[in-house]
Each structure stands twice: as structure tokens, then as C-alpha cells.
Residue, then its C-alpha position, 0 to 999 in steps of 0.5 A: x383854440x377852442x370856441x366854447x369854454x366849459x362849466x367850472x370857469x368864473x371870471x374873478x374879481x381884479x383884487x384877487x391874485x395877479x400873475x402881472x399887467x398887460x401895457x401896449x407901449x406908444x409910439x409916434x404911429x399912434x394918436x399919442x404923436x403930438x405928446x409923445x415925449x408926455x404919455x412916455x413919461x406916463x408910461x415909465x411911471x406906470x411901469x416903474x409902479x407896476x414892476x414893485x408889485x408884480x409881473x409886467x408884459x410890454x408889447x412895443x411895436x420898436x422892441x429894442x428902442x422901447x426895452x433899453x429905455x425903460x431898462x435906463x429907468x428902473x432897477x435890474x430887479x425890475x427890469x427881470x419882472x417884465x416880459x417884452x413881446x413885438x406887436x404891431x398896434x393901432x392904438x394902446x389900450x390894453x384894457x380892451x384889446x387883452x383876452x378877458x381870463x377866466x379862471x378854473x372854480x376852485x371847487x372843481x375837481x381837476x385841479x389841473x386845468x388850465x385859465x381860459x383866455x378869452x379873445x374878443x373882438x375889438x372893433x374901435x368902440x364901434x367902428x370909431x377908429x382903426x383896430x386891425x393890428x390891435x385885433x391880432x395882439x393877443x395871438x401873436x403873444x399866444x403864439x410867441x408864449x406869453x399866456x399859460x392858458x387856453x386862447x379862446x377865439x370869440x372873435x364873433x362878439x365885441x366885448x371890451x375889457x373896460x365895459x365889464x366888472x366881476x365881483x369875482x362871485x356871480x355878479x356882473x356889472x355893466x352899462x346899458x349905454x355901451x353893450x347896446x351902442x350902435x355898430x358893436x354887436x347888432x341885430x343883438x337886442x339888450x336881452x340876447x347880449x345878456x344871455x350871451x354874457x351868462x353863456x360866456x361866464x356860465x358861473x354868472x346867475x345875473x347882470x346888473x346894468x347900470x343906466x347912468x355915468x356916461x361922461x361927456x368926451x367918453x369914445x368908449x360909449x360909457x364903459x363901466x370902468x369909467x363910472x362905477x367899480x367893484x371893491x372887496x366886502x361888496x363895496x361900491x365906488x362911484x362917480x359923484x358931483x355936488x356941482x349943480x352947474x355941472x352938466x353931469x350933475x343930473x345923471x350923476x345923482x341917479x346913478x347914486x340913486x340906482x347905486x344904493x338901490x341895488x342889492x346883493x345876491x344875498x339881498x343885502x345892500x351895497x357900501x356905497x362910496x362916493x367918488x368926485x369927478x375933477x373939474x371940468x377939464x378941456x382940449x381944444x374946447x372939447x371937455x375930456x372924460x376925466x374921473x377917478x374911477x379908472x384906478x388899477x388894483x395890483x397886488x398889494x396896491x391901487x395906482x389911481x389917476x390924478x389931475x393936478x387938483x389937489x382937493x379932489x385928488x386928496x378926496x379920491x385917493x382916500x375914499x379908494x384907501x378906504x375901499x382897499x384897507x392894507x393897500x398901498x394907495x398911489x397916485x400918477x398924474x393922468x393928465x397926458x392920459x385923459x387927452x386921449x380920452x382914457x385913463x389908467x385902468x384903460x391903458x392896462x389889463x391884469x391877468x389872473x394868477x397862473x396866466x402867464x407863462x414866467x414868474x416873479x423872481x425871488 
């Protein structure tokens, strides 16, 4: 595995082709314990959706038990587009466990070489919770064949799948509040992490950091994914309230402020789409980090998180069609989700076309 990763690698943007989808399945090891039977059904959703579009790697804990139930769930056409893996694991979410793959410039004159997978260090969003097992995922997969790629070891660096968003171009986004929260990468300064993420992605040619969004109940410490997400045609969608009594709803407006302040490489502005926050839901007088953001782009589709509020379901599901026109839009009650104070996009990670080591069948 090497260390550094060369010039002519860029991180692209998650509309661009997929080989398939990461899921780290449950079990009643993990926090997900007093709904498990809930987060199940969540899960067979998730990969009933995924597995109409593309590609899916399971890695489960109790291989057996989990493939013959998701086998029971869907169709044999299905069942052939998932590749099962054994791993033990602290927790779920595969956004933040999964190598982060960069993938050859197209312009490069070795069309031969292969994605670089890159594996960082998951230390339970500082340090918050237990990630031993998770840290060791995406060696075993590469051991056991999953990737068609580099493994590359950057276990020196805490960087979470969730907190970064490419335009696939020369532009990342990120949040202040997470890259700089305590216990994470420390003495590191704002301005040494940002030369090691130029270093990281050497196509970059800057960071944008987003100071606004954090949602009350959010463990990650404000991960980009939460709050603002990146679109085709240099679109920007975003979470908003108009809810002046909502606790939110002071931050919120200057994040859309930053939002329309902002400026492309080119200097042009950003289409601004507005996305709602639910009403404030609760577990056990805690208020969860619920928001529509946290939506996962395949091939051909969107699969965005609902909560049973029609209004600002409906509202969301139409502003993401109208950020992804020739998607198929479609929507999975996250309510279970959000109880462990994540969503969709949290629970998976896409990996970029030719990373994997099978294909679709025909």
C-alpha cells in the first residue's frame, strides 16, 4: 500500500459514474440494538433501491444470516449485483469508514492506471465513540479482493467521508466546525489541514469552508453532508428555515448568505437551491439532527431521506428533482435512521466507476 498518491488523481463528484455502493449491515452488537428489527427494514430498503441501479458491497459481521435475508427480500437479478464481504464492526456508517477514491485524470497519459483508494483514520468523530473494528474494514475488503485499485494507507489523518464534498473539478467543500473540532487532527491548525487536503487531492486549486449549519444533535461536529451538497451545472442545495422560533433559524440564514456569496472558479455565482429542515424531531427530549441533505446520488437515481412530514417531504423531493433533471427521485423513511443521529448518505459510500473488482450482470 503505498503512502503518497501522485499528480493526475482528482477526487470526482458522486453524479459521476459509480462502479456500486458500500453498506456495513447491523446487528444487535451495535447501537442500533433497541430497533433492530426497525433499521432492518431500513436497510432491506435501502438495498432493494440500490440493487435496481447498480452494484452493492455488504459487509455484515453474521455473513450467512444477513445474505439469506436479504436473498428472501429481493429479486435473484438483484441478489447477483451484491458482493458480500465478513467484517467485524463498531458501528455503520460507511460514509465514514470507506477508503475516499480518487480516480486517474482523464487527460493522463496512462490510461492504465489504476483508482487510488484512499484509507483514513476513523476515530469516532473525535474520540466520541469506539472505532477499532471499523478502522480495520477497508483492509481486510482489500485483502479479500473487494477494490480494483491502490489501497492507500493515510492512517496518520482523520478524515471522514461525510465531511467533504468534491465538484469533481478543482473545488472542495467543507466545514469549519468539523475539520478543526477537538481530538481529531490536533496540533493541526485550519490553515495546516487545508494544505494537507491540497496535498491529499493535488488537482485541487482551493477549499471552500462553510462556517454555518451545524444541526443540534449532530455527533459528526457539522459534516458537510449534513448541511450543504454539491449538484451538477454548479448548483448548490442547501438547508433553510423560515421558522423564526426555530433554534436553527439564525445560523441558517447566514449560511444561505455565505451560500450566494460564494463564487466559482470561473467567478460566477452558484444556483442556489433551498432545502427545508423537518420540524424539530425528538428522542427522549434530545432534538435529532434531522435534514434532507443527507440524500445519496446513484447511477441514475437520488434516494433521499423522508420523516413522515408530508409538506416538507414533498418540498424536498422536488427541489432535489429539480437539481437532478432525468433522475429517478425516491424517497425511504429515515426515521429509524435519524435516532442514531445520521441518514442516508451516512450509512453509504459510492465508489467511483472501475473501483470494484466485479461488474453488473448483463
Amino acid at each position: 500500500m503505498n503512502k503518497t498518491i501522485k499528480n493526475g488523481f482528482r477526487l470526482p463528484a458522486e453524479w459521476e459514474p459509480q462502479s456500486g455502493i458500500m453498506l456495513i449491515w447491523v446487528h444487535e452488537g451495535t447501537d442500533w440494538k433497541p430497533y433492530l428489527k426497525e433499521i432492518t427494514e431500513t436497510y432491506l430498503q435501502l438495498t432493494d433501491a440500490i440493487t435496481r441501479y447498480e452494484k452493492l458491497i455488504i459487509v455484515a459481521q453474521h455473513l450467512e444470516e444477513v445474505k439469506a435475508l436479504v436473498e428472501s427480500h429481493i429479486s435473484a437479478r438483484q441478489m447477483a449485483r451484491i458482493s458480500f464481504y465478513q467484517a467485524e464492526n463498531n458501528d455503520t456508517w460507511a460514509r465514514d469508514v470507506a477508503p475516499i477514491t480518487v480516480v486517474p485524470i482523464t487527460d493522463s497519459a496512462n490510461f492504465s492506471v489504476q483508482n487510488h483508494l484512499l484509507d483514513f483514520c476513523f476515530n469516532g468523530w473525535g474520540e466520541k465513540f469506539a472505532a477499532e473494528k471499523d478502522n480495520c474494514i477497508n483492509r481486510k475488503l482489500y485483502f479479500d479482493g473487494a477494490f480494483n485499485g491502490v489501497l492507500e494507507n493515510h492512517k496518520d489523518f482523520v478524515l471522514e467521508g461525510g465531511s467533504i464534498e468534491s465538484d469533481g473539478k478543482q473545488t472542495l467543500f467543507t466545514t469549519t466546525a468539523c475539520l478543526t473540532a477537538t481530538h481529531r487532527n490536533q496540533p493541526l491548525t485550519k490553515e495546516d489541514i487545508e494544505k494537507r487536503l491540497l496535498l491529499l487531492f493535488p488537482h485541487l486549486k482551493r477549499v471552500v469552508w462553510i462556517e454555518h449549519g451545524e444541526l443540534q444533535g449532530d455527533d459528526t461536529d457539522g459534516h458537510i453532508d449534513t448541511i450543504l451538497r454539491i449538484a451538477p451545472n454548479d448548483t448548490l442545495l442547501y438547508i433553510s428555515t423560515d421558522d423564526e422560533s426555530d433554534e436553527h433559524f439564525e445560523d441558517l440564514k447566514a449560511l444561505d448568505e455565505q451560500a450566494r456569496s460564494l463564487r466559482t472558479l470561473e467567478g460566477n455565482p452558484y444556483r442556489c437551491l433551498k432545502l427545508p429542515i423537518p420540524e424539530a424531531i425528538y428522542d427522549d427530549g434530545d432534538r435529532l439532527p434531522a435534514t434532507y441533505a443527507n440524500f445519496l446520488i446513484l447511477n441514475g437515481a437520488v434516494i433521499v431521506p423522508t420523516y413522515n412530514q408530508p409538506k416538507y417531504d414533498k418540498t424536498a423531493l422536488d427541489t432535489i428533482q429539480e437539481a437532478f433533471p432525468g433522475y429517478d427521485i425516491i424517497g425511504i423513511d429515515s426515521q429509524t435512521i435519524v435516532r442514531q443521529h445520521g441518514s442516508i448518505h451516512c450509512l453509504t459510500m459510492q465508489f467511483p466507476e472501475n473501483s470494484l473488482t466485479s461488474t453488473l450482470p448483463l
